[in-house]
C-alpha positions in Angstrom: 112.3 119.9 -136.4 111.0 122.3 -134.4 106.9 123.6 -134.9 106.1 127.2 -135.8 104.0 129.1 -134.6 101.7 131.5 -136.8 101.8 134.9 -136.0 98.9 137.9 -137.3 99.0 141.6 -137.5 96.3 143.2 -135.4 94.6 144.2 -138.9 93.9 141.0 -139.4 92.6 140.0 -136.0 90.3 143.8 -136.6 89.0 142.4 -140.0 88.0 139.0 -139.1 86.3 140.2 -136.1 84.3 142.8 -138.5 83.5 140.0 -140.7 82.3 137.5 -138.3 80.1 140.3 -136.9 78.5 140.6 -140.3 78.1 137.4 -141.3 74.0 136.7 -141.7 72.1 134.4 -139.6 72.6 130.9 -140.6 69.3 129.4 -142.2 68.1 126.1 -140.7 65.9 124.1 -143.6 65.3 121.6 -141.2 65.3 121.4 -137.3 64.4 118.1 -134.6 61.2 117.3 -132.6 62.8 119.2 -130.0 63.9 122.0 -132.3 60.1 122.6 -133.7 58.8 122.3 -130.2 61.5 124.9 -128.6 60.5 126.8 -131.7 56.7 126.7 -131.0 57.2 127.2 -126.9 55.5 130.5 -126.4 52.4 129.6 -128.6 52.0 126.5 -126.6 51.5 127.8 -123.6 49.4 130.2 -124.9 47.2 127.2 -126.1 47.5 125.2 -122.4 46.6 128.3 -120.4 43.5 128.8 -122.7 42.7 125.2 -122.0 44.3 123.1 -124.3 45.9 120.1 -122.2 49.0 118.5 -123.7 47.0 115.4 -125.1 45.1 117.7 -127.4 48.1 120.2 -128.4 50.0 117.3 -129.0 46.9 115.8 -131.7 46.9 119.2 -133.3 50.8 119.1 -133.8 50.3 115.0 -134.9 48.2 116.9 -138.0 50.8 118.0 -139.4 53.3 115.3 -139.1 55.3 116.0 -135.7 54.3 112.6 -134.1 54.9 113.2 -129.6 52.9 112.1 -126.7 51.3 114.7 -124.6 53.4 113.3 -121.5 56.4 114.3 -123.7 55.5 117.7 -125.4 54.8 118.7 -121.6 57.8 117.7 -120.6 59.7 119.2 -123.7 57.9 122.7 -122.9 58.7 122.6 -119.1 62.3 122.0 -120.1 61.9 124.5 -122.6 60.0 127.3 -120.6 62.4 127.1 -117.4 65.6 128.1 -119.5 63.5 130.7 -121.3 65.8 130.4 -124.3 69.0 131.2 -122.2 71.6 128.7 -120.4 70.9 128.3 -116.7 74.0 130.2 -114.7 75.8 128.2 -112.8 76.9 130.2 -110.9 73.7 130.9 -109.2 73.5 127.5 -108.3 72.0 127.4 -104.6 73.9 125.0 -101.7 72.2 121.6 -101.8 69.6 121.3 -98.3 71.0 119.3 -95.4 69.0 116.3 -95.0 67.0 115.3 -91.7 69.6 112.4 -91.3 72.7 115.6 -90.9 70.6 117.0 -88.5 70.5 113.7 -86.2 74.3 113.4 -86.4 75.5 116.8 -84.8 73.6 119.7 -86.7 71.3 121.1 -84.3 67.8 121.3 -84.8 67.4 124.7 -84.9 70.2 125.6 -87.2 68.9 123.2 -89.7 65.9 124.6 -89.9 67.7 128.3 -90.2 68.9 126.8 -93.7 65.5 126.0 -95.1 63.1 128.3 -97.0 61.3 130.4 -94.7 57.5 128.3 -96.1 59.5 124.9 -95.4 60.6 125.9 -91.8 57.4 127.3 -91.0 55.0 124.1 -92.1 58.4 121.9 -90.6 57.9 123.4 -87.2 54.0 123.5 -87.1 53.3 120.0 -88.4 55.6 117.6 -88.7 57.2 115.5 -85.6 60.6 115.5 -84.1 63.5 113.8 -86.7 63.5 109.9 -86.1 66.4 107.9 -85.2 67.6 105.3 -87.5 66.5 102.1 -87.1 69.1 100.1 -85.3 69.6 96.2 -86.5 69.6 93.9 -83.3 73.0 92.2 -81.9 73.2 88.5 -82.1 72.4 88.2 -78.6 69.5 89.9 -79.0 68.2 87.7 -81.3 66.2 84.5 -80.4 65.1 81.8 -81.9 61.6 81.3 -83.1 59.0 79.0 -80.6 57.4 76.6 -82.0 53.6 77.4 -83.4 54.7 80.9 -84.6 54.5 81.3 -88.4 58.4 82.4 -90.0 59.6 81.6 -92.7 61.5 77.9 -93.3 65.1 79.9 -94.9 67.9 80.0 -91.7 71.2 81.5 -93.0 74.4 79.3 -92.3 76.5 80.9 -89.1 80.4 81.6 -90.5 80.9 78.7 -92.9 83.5 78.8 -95.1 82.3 77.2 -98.4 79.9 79.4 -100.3 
């Protein structure tokens, strides 16, 4: 048997789009930790910049029954404060940075450091040193055994056996 689709007039689609227009904001009796504290945001950084630290907001909150550390409440506002009540748009996401290692395998110095902030390539050209190499583990022949009267360590892996 073959399904049906349903199929509505335009007046329909017209009236349910009036309706859901009008509908009234939906009340919330109750809301999380993390709703009260998104709810309380801009008041609480009013209280920090007057010099409130998150410890203390976070006793003042504990008074009336909303129990959170003042490691937490900090972290909740920071959260909070950087969406500003709006989702992030991805869209405006930047590239992620090239890391020191890219630049040591074919990237040119000076390119990399065109792809950087402008405050990151300055203090990156004024103080810090040229990129370092990778630390290179030694070949078997390079390796020798330990003389006697120097201080190692007793453990000597097996060479190649075949039994675990």
């Amino acid at each position: 048997m073959a399904a049906r689709s349903a199929k509505f007039g335009l007046s329909v689609v017209t009236k349910l789009k009036e309706r859901l227009v009008k509908a009234p904001d939906r009340e919330v009796a109750e809301v999380s930790k993390q709703g009260v504290i998104e709810r309380l945001i801009p008041e609480l950084l009013v209280l920090h910049a007057r010099g409130y630290t998150w410890c203390s907001i976070a006793a003042l909150l504990a008074e009336e029954g909303v129990q959170i550390s003042g490691t937490a409440l900090g972290a909740y506002v920071r959260r909070g404060s950087s969406t500003s009540g709006a989702k992030k748009d991805s869209s405006k996401r930047k590239p992620p940075q090239r890391t020191i290692a890219a630049t040591a395998h074919g990237a040119s110095s000076a390119s990399a450091a065109s792809r950087l902030p402008t405050a990151r390539a300055a203090v990156a050209s004024e103080a810090s040193p040229a990129p370092r190499r990778p630390a290179t583990e030694p070949s078997s022949a390079d390796v020798q055994p330990p003389t006697l009267g120097t201080v190692r360590s007793s453990f000597t892996p097996r060479r190649h056996s075949d039994d675990i």
